[in-house]
Backbone and ligand atoms as CSV (ligand in chain L), in Angstrom:
chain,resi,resn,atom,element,x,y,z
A,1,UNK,N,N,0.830,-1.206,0.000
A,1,UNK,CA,C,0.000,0.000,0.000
A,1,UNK,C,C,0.863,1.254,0.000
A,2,UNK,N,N,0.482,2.284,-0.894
A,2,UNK,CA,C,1.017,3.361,-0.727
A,2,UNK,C,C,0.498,4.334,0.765
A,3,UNK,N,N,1.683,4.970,0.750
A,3,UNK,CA,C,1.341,5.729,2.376
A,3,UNK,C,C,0.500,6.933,1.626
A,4,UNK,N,N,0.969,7.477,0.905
A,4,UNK,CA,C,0.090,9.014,0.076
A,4,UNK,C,C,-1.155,8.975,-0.529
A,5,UNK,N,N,-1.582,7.433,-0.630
A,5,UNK,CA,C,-2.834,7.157,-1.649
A,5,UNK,C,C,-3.906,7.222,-1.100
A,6,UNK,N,N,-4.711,8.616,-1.196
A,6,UNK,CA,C,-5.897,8.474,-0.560
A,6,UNK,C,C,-7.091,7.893,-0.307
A,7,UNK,N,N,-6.770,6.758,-1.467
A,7,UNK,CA,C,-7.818,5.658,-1.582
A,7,UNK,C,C,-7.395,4.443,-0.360
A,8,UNK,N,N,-6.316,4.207,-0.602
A,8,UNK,CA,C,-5.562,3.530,0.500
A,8,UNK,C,C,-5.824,4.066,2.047
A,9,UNK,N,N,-5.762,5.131,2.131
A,9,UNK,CA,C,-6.430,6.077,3.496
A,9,UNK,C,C,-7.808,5.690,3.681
A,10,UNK,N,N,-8.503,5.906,2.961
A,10,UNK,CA,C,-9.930,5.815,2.429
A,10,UNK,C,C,-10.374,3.884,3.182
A,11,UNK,N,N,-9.389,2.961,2.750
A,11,UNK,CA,C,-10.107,1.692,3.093
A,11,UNK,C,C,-9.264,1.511,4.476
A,12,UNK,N,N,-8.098,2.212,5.022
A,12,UNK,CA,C,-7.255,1.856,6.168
A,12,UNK,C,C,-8.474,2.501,7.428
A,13,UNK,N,N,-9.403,3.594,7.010
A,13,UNK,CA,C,-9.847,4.044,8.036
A,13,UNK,C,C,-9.159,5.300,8.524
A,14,UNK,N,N,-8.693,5.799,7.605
A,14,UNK,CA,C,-7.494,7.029,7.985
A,14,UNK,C,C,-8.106,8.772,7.594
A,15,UNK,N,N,-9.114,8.144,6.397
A,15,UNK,CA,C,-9.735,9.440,5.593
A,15,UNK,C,C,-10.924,9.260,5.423
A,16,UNK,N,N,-11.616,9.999,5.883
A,16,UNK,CA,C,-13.162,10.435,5.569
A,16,UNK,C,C,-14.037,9.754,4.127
A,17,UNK,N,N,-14.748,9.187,3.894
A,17,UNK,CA,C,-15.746,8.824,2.923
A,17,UNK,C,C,-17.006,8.576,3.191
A,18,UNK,N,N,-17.673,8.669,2.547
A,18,UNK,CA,C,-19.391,8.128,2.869
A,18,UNK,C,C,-19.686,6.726,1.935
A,19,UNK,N,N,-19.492,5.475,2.815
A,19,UNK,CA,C,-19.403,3.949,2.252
A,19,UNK,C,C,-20.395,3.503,1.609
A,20,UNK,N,N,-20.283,3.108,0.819
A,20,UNK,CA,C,-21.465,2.729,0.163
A,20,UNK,C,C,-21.858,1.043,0.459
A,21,UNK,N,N,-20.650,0.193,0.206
A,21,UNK,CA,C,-20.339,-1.084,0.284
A,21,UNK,C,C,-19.051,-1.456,0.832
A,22,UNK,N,N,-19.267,-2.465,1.480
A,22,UNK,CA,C,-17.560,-3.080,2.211
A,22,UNK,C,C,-17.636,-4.473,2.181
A,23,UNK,N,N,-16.598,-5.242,1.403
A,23,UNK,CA,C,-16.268,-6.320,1.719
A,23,UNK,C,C,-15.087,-7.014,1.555
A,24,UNK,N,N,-14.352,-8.356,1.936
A,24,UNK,CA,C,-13.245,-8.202,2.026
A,24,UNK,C,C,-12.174,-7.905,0.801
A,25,UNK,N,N,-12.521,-7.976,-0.727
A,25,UNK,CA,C,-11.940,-7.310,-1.861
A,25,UNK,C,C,-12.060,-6.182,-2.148
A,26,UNK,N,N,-13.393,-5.671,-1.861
A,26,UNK,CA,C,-13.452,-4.576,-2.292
A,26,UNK,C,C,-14.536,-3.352,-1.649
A,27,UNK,N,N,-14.300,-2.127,-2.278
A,27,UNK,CA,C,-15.124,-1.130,-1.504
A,27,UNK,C,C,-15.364,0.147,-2.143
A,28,UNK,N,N,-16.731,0.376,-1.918
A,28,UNK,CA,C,-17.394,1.635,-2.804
A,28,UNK,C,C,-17.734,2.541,-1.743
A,29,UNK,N,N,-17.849,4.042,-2.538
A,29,UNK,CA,C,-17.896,4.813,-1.753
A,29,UNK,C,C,-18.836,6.286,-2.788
A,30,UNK,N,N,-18.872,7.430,-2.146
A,30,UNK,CA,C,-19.572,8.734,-2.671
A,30,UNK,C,C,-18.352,9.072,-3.390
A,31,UNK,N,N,-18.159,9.395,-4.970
A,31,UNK,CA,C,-17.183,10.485,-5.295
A,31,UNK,C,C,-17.646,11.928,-4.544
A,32,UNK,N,N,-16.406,12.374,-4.526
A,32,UNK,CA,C,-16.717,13.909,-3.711
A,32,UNK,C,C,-17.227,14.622,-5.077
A,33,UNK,N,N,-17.427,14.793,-5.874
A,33,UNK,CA,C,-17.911,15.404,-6.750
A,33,UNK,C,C,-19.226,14.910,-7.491
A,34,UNK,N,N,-20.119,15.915,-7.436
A,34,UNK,CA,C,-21.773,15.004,-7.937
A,34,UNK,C,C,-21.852,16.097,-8.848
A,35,UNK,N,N,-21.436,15.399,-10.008
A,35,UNK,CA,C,-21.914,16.518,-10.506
A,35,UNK,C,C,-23.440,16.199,-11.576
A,36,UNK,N,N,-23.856,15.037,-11.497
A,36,UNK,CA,C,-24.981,14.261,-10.980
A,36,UNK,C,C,-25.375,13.454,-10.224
A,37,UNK,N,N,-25.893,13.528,-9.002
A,37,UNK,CA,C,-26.235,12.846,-7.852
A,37,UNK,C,C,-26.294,11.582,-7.874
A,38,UNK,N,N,-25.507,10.494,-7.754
A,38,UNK,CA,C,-25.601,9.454,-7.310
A,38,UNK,C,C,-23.844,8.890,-7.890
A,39,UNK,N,N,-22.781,9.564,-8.076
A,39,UNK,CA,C,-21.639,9.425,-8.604
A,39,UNK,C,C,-20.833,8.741,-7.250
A,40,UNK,N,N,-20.640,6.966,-7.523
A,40,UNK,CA,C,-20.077,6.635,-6.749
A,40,UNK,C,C,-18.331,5.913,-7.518
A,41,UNK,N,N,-17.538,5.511,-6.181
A,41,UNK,CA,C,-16.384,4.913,-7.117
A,41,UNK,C,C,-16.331,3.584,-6.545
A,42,UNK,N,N,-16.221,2.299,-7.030
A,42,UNK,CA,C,-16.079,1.031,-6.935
A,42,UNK,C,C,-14.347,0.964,-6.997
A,43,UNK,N,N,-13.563,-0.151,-5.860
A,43,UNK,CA,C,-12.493,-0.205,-5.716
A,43,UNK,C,C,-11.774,-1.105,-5.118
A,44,UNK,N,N,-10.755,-1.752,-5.767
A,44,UNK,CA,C,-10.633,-3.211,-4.556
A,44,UNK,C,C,-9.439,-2.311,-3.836
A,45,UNK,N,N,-9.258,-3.253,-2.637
A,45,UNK,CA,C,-8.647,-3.101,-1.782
A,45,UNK,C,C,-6.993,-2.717,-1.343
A,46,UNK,N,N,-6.780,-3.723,-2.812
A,46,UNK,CA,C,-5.432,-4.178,-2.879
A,46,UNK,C,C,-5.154,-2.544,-3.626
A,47,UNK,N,N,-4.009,-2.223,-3.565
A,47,UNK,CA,C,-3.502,-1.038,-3.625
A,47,UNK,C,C,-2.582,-1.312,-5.435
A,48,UNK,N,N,-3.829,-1.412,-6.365
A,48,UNK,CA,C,-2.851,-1.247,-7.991
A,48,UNK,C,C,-3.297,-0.152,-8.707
A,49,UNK,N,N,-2.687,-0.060,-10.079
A,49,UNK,CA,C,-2.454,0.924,-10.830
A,49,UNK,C,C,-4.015,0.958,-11.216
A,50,UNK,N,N,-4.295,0.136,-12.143
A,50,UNK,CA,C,-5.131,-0.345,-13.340
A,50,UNK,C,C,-5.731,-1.680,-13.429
A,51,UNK,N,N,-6.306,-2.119,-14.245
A,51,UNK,CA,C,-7.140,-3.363,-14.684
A,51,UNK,C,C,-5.973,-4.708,-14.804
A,52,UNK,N,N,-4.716,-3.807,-15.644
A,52,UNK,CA,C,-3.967,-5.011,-15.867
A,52,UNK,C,C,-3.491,-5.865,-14.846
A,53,UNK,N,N,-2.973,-5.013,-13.452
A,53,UNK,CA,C,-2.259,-5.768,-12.480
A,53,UNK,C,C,-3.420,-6.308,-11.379
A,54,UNK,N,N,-4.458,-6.479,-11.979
A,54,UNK,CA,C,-6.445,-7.382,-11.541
A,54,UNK,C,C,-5.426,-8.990,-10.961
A,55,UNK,N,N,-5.876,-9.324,-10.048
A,55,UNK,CA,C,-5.604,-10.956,-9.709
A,55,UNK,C,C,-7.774,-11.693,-9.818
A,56,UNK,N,N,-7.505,-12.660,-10.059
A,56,UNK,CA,C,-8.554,-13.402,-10.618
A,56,UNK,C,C,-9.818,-13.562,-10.027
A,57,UNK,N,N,-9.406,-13.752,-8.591
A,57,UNK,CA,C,-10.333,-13.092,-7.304
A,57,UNK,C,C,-10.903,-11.692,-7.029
A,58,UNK,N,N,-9.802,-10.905,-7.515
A,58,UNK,CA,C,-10.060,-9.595,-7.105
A,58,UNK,C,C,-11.270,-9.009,-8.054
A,59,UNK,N,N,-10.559,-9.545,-9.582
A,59,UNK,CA,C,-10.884,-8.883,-11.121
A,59,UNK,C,C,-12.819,-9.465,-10.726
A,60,UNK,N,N,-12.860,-10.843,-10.186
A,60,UNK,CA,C,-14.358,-11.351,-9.990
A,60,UNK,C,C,-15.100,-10.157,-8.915
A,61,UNK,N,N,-14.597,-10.291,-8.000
A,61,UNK,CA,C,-15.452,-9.528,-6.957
A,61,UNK,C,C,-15.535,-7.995,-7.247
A,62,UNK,N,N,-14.838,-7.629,-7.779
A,62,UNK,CA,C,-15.316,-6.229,-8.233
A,62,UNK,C,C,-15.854,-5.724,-9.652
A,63,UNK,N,N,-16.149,-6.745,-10.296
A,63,UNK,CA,C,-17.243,-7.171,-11.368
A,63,UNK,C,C,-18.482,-7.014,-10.814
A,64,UNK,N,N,-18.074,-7.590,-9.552
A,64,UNK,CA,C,-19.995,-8.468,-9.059
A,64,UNK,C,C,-20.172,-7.004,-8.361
A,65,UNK,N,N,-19.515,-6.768,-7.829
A,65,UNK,CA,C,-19.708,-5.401,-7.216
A,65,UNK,C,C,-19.947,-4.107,-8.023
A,66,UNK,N,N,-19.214,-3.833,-9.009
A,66,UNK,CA,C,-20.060,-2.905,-9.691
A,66,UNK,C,C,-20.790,-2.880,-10.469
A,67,UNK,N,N,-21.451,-4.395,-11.019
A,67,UNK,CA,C,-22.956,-4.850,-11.343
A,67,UNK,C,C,-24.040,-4.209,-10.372
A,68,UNK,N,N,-23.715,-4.628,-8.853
A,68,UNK,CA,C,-24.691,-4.487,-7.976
A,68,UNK,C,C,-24.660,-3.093,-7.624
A,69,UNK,N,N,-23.422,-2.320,-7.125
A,69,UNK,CA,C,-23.612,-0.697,-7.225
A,69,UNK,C,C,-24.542,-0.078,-8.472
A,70,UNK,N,N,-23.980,-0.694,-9.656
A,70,UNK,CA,C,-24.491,0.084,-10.668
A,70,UNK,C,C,-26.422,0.308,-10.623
A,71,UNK,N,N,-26.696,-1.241,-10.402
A,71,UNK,CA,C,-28.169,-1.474,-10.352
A,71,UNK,C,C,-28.269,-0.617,-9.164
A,72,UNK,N,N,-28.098,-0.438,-7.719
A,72,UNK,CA,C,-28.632,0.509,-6.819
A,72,UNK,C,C,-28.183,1.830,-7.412
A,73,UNK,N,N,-27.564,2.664,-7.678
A,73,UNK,CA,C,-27.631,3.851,-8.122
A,73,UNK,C,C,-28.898,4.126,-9.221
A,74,UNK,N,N,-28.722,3.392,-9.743
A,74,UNK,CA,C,-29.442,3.057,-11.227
A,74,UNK,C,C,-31.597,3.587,-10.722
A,75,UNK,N,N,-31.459,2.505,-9.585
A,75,UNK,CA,C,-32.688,2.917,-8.935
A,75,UNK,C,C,-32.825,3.917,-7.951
A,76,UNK,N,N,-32.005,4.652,-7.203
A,76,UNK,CA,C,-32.224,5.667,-6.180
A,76,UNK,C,C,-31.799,7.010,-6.944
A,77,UNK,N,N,-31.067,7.301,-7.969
A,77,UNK,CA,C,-30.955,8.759,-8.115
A,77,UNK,C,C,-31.503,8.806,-9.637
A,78,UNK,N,N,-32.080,9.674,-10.213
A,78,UNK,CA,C,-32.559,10.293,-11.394
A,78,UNK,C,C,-31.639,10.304,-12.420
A,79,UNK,N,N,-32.152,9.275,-13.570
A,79,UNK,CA,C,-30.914,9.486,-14.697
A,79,UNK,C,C,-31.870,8.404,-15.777
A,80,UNK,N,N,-31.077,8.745,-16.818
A,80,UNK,CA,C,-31.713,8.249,-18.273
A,80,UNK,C,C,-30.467,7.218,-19.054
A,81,UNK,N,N,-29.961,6.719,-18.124
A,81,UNK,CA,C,-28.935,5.819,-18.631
A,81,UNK,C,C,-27.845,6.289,-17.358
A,82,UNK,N,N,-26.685,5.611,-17.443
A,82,UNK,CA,C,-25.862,5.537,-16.705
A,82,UNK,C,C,-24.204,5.337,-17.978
A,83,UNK,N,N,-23.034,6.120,-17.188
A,83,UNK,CA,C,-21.808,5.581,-17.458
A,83,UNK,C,C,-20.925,5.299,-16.188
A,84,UNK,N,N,-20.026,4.099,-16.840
A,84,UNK,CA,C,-18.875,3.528,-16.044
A,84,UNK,C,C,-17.761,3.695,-16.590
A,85,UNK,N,N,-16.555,4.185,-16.181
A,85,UNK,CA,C,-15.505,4.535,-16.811
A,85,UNK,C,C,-14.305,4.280,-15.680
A,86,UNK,N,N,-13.058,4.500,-16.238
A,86,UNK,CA,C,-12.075,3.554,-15.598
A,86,UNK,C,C,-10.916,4.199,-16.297
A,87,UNK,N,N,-9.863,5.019,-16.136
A,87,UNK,CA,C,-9.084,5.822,-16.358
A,87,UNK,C,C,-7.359,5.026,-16.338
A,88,UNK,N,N,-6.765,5.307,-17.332
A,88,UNK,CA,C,-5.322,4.685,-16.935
A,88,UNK,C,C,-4.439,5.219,-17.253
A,89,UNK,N,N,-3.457,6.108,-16.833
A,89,UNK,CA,C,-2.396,6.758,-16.916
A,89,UNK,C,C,-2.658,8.395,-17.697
A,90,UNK,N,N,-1.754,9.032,-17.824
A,90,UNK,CA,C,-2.045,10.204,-17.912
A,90,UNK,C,C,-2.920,11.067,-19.348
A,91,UNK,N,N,-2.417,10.009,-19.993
A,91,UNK,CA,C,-3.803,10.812,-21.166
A,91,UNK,C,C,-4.657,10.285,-21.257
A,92,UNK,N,N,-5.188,9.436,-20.360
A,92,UNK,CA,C,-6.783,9.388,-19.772
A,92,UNK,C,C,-7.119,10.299,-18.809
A,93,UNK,N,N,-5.782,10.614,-18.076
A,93,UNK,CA,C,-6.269,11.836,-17.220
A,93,UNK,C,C,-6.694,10.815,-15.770
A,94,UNK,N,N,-6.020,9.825,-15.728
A,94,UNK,CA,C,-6.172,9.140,-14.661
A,94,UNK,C,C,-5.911,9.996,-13.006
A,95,UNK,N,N,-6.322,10.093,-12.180
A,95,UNK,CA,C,-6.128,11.139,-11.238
A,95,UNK,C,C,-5.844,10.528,-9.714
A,96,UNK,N,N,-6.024,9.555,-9.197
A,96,UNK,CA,C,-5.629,8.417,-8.328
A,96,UNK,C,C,-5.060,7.156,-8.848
A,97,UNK,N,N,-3.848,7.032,-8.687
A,97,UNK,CA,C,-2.960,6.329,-8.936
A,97,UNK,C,C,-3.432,4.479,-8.292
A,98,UNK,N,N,-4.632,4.328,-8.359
A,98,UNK,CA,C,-4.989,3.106,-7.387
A,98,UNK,C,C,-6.645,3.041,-8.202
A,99,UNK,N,N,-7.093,1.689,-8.729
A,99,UNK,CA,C,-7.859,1.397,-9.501
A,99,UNK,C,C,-9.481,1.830,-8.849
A,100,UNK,N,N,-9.738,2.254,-9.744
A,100,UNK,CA,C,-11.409,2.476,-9.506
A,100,UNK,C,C,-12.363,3.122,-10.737
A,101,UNK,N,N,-13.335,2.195,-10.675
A,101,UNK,CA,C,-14.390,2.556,-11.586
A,101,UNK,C,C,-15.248,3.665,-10.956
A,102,UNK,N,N,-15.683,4.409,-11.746
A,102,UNK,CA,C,-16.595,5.178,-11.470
A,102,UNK,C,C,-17.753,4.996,-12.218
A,103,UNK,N,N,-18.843,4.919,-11.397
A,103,UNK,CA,C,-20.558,4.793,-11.967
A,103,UNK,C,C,-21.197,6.078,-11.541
A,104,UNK,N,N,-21.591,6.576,-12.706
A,104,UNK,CA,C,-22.059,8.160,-12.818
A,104,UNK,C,C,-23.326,8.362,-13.606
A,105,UNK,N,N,-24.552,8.573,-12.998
A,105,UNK,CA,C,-26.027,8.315,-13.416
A,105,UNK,C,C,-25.425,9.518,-14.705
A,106,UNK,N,N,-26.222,9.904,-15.642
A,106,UNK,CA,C,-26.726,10.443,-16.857
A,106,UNK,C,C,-27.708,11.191,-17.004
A,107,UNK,N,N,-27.814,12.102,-17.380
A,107,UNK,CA,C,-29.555,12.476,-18.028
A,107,UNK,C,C,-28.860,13.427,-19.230
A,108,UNK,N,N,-30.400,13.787,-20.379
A,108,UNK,CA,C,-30.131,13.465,-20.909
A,108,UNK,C,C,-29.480,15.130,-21.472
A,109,UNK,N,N,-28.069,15.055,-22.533
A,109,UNK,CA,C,-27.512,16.392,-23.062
A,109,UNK,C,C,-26.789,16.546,-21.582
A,110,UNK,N,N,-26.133,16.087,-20.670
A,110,UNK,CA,C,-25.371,16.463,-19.323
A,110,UNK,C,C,-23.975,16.349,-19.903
A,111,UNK,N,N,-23.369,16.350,-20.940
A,111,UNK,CA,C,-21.934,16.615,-21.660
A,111,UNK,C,C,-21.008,15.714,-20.693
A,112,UNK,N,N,-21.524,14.854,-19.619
A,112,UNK,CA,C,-20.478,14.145,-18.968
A,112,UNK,C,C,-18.820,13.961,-19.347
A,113,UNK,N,N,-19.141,13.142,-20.486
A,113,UNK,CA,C,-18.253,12.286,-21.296
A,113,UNK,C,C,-18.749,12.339,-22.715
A,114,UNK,N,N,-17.472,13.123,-23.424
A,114,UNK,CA,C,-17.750,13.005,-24.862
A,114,UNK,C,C,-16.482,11.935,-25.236
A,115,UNK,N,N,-16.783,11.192,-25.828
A,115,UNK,CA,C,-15.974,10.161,-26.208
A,115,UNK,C,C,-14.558,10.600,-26.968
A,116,UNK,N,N,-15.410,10.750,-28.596
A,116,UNK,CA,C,-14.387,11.641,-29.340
A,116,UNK,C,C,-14.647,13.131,-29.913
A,117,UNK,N,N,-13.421,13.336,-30.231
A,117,UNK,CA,C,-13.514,14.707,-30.587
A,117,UNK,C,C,-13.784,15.200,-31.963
A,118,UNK,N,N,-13.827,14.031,-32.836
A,118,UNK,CA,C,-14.128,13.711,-34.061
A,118,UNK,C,C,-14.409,12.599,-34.329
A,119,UNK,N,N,-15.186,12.878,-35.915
A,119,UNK,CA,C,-15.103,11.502,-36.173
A,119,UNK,C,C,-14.457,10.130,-36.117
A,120,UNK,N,N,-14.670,8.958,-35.563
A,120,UNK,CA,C,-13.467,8.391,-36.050
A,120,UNK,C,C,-13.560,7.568,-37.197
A,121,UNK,N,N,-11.639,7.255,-37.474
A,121,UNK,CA,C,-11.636,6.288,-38.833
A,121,UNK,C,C,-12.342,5.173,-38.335
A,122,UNK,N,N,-13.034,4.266,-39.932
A,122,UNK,CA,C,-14.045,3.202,-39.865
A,122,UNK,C,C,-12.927,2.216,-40.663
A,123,UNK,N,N,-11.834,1.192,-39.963
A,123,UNK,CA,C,-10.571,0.909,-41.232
A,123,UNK,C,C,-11.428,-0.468,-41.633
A,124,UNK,N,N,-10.788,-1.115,-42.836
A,124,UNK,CA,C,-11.769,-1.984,-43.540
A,124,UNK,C,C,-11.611,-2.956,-42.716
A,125,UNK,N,N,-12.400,-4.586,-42.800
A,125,UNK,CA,C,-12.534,-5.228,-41.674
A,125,UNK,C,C,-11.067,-5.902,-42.260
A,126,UNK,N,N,-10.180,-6.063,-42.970
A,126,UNK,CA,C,-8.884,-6.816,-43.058
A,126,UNK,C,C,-8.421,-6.152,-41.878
A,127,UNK,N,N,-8.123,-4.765,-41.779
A,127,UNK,CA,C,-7.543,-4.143,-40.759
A,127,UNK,C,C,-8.108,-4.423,-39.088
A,128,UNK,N,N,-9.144,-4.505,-39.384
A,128,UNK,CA,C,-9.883,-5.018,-37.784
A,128,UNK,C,C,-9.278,-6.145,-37.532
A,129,UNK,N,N,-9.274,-7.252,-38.167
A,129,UNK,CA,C,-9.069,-8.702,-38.178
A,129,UNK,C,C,-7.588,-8.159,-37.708
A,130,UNK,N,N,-6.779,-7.662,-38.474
A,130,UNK,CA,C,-4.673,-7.419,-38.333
A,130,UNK,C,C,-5.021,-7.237,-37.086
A,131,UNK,N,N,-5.597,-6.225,-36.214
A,131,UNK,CA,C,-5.961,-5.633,-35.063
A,131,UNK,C,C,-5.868,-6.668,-34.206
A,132,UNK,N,N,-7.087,-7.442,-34.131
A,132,UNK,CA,C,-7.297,-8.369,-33.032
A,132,UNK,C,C,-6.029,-9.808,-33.217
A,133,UNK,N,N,-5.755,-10.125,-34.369
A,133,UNK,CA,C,-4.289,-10.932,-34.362
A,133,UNK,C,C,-3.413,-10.131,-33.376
A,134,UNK,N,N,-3.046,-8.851,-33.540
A,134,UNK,CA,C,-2.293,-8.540,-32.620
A,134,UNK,C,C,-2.785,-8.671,-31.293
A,135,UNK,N,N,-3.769,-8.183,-31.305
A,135,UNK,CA,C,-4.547,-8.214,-29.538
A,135,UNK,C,C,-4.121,-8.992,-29.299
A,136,UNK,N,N,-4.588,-10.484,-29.666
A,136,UNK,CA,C,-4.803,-12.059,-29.384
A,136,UNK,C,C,-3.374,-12.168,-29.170
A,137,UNK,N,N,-2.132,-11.843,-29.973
A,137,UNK,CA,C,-0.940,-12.868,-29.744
A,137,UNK,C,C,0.090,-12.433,-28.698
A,138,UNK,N,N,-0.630,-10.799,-27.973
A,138,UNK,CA,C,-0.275,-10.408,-26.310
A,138,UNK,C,C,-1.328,-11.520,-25.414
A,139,UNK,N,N,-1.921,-11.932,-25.639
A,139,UNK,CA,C,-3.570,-12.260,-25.007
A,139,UNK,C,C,-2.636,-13.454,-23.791
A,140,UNK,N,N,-3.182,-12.877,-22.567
A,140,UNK,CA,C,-2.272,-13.730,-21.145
A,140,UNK,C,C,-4.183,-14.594,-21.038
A,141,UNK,N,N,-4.492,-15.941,-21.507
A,141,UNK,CA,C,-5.740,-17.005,-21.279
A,141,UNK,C,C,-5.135,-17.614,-20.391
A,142,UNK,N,N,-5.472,-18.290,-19.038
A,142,UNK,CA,C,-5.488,-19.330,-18.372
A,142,UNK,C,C,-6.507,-20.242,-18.412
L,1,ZN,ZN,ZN,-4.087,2.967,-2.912
């Protein structure tokens, strides 16, 4: 665990949050920022970067967990869809160095999240196919 990581503070009992869920992988809480009411962050315990350094246990229980956050937000605060998003390194603009999804109700024209800034390229499906060969021949299957 990092000593500076306020998320790490956050599950040690060291820093202030309003809990949403606790269990022994993982733990949700209020983002301090609403900038539609019901913006919570889902988070395991273990103190990592991102998705990649997920162990198999962990990567499960905080699946199931922000299934089930998502559905309670989903029903207690006002929104016309919902996003989940998940940030990794700096030109995502990642801002806590320690993994967490965020589930952030919607309504509708709220400029949350604009995806892109343009159009994007549509490349022909040979190129999709080159694509996922590459994906696939990093691809860590157990
Ligand atoms: Zn941490």
């Amino acid at each position: 665990m990092s000593p500076i990581c306020i998320f790490c503070e956050i599950i040690q009992g060291k820093a202030p949050a309003s809990i949403v869920h606790e269990d022994e992988l993982t733990i949700s809480f209020v983002d301090l920022r609403q900038f539609n009411a019901g913006h919570v962050l889902v988070i395991p315990k273990t103190h990592i970067n991102d998705v990649r350094e997920l162990d198999q246990d962990t990567a499960g229980a905080l699946m199931m967990h922000l299934s089930k956050i998502t559905k309670a937000v989903a029903q207690a605060f006002p929104n016309d869809g919902l996003s989940i998003w998940h940030s990794i390194g700096l030109a995502a603009f990642q801002e806590v160095p320690h993994l967490h999804f965020h589930v952030h109700p919607r309504l509708p024209n709220d400029d949350v999240l604009s995806v892109y800034p343009s159009a994007p390229v549509l490349p022909e499906r040979h190129v999709l196919d080159e694509f996922a060969q590459i994906i696939r021949s990093r691809l860590e299957v157990k």
